[in-house]
N, C-alpha and C positions, 0 to 999 in steps of 0.2 A: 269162483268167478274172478281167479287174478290172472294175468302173465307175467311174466319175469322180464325185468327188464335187465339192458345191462349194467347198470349202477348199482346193481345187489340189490335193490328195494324191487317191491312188485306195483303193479297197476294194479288198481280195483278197478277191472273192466264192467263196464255197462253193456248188455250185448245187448238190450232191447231199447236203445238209446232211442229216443226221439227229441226235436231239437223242443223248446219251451218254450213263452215268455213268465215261466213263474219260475223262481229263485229258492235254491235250497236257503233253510233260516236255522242257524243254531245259536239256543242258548243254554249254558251250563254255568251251573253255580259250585265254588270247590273248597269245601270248607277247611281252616287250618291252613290252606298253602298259604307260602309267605315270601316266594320266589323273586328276585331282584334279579337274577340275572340268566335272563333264556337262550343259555347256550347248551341248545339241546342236540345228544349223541342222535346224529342221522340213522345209524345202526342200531343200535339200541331200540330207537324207539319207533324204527319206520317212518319217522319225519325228516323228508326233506325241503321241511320250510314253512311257516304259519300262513296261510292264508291273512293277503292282506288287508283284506275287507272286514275281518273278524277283529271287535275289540276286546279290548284286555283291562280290563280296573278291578283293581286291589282295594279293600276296606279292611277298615282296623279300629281300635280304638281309639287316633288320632284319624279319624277321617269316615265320616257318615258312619258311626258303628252302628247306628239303625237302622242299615241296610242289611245287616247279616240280621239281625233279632227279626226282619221284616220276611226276610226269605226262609228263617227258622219258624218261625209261628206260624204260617201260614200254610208249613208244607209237611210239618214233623207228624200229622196224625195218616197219613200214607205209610206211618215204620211203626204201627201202633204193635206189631208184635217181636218187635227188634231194639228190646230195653236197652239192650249193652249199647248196640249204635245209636240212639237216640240220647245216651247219657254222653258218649263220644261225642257229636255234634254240638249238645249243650255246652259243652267246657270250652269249644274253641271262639278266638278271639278277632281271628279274621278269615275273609274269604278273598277268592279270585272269580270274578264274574267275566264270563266268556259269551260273547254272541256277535252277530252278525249276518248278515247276507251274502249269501258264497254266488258267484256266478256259475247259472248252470253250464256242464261239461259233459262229455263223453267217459267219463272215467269217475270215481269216487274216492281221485287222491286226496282231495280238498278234506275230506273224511277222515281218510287213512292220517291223515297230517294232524288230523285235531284231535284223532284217541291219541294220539303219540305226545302230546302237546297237554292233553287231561293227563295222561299215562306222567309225564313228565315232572307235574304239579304235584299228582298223588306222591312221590317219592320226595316231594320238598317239601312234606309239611303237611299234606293235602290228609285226611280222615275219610272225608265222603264227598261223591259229585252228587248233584241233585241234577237230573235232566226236566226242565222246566217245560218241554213240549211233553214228553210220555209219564211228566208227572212220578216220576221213578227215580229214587235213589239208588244210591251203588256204595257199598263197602269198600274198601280197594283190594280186600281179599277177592270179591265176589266179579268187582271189574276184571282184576286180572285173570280170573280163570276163563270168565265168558266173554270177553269183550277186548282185552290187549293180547294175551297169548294164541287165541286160533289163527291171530294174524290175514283174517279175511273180514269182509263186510259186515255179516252177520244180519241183518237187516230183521229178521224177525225177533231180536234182540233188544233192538234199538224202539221199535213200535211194541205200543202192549192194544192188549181187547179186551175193552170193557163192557160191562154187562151190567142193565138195570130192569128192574120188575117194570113191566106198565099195564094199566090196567085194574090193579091190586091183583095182579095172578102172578104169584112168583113162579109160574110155569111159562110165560111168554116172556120174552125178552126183548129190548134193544139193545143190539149190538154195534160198539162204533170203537173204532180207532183215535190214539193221537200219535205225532210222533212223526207220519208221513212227508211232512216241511221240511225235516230234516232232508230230503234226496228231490225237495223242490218239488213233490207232489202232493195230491188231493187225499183227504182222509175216505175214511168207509163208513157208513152209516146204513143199519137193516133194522127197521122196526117190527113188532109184532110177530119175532120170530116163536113159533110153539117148542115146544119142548123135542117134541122128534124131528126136528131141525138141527138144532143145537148144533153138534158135532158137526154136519153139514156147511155150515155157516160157518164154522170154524175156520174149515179145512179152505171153505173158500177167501173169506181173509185171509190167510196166510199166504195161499196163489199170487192174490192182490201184491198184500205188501210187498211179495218179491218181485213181481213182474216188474211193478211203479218201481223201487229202487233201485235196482237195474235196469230202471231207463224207460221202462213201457209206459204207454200213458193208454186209461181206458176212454173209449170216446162216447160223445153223446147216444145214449139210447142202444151202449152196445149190450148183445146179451147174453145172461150167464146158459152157459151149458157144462152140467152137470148130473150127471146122475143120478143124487145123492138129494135132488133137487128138483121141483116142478120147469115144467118148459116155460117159455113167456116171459121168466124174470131178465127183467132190465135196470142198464146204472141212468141216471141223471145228475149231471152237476148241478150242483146246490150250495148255498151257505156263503160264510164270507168269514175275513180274518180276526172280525171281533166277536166272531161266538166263542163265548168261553166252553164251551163244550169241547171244542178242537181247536180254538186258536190259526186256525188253518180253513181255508174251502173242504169241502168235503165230495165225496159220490155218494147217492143216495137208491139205495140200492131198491127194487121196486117188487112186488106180489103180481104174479101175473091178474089180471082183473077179475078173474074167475074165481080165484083162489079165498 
């Protein structure tokens, strides 16, 4: 989903664009980096230029070093199977905290600008980004393979699906997204999915999350058709940006009535 422009960088086009009144939200946390001066290769890193709405603060141990111990403690048992990187992270003494409010656009250069700009940090200093909306860490090995070098959006990348028992039947699930904020859209939420759903729900998350980053929005009481899937189910907006579940509004994905 890019074009070429002619400055050698690409657009990350949106082709299911619809205009919004809600705001793409990034926040990233970068552990180790210690960057003073951001004069970052346009080429190199696919960055032509920070998004101005995004701020930038640096901590150390001359300045709130309980803010790195604050965003380590509370986030290091998501890497409970990633010893080596969780001892990495321990040792480091400072971080760069990135976020902000991007105005939304037709395109997902603003994006394209901020791996370049994460991309940039990892390479001065940086160990690991912690992405604060998908709750997902990133090595800089692991970033660079999946998330700086294909040099496209990646969007299913960027959002995870999480899965939790309800009920006490660890055969039914609630499925929900976070992450969605980041491209100024709604998250996903499907309750009481059975087990021979599963995969089905999957597949339709995934549709989701690319349609919505690329621009599409679903609207009220639109409905799913799928094969893979009973007829009747429908999305409702729902939720709001203090649920710690998503951080974000959500679609709440609906059972046909019969079901």
């Amino acid at each position: 989903m890019t074009t070429e422009k002619s400055t050698g960088l690409t657009d990350w086009a949106r082709p299911y664009y619809q205009a919004s009144t809600e705001s793409p939200f990034l926040f990233y946390v970068i552990f180790g980096a210690t960057a003073d001066n951001f004069a970052i290769s346009r080429n190199k890193y696919l960055c032509d230029g920070i998004p101005d709405s995004l701020e930038i603060l640096a901590y150390g141990p001359d300045n709130h070093p309980e803010v790195i111990d604050n965003f380590r403690t509370a986030n290091l048992q998501v890497l409970e199977d990633d010893a080596e990187l969780i001892a990495d992270i321990a040792r480091q003494t400072h971080c760069i905290v990135i976020k902000g409010h991007i105005q939304n656009s037709e395109n997902l250069n603003y994006f394209r600008n901020t791996i370049g700009l994460l991309t940039f940090l990892l390479d001065n200093g940086g160990v690991a980004i912690f992405d604060a909306l998908s709750l997902s860490w990133w090595s800089k090995s692991r970033w660079m393979a999946e998330i700086f070098q294909p040099a496209t959006p990646q969007p299913n990348s960027h959002v995870v699906i999480l899965t939790s028992a309800e009920n006490d039947d660890a055969n039914t699930l609630w499925f929900h997204t976070r992450g969605l904020l980041k491209f100024g859209r709604p998250d996903l939420s499907i309750h009481n999915v059975p087990s021979h759903y599963h995969s089905a729900v999957i597949e339709m998350f995934n549709r989701f999350i690319g349609f919505q980053a690329f621009g599409g929005m679903i609207e009220q009481g639109q409905e799913i058709r799928m094969n893979s899937l009973p007829d009747n189910m429908y999305c409702l907006h729902s939720g709001h940006y203090d649920d710690p579940d998503f951080n974000n509004v959500h679609i709440e994905i609906k059972w046909p009535e019969i079901y």
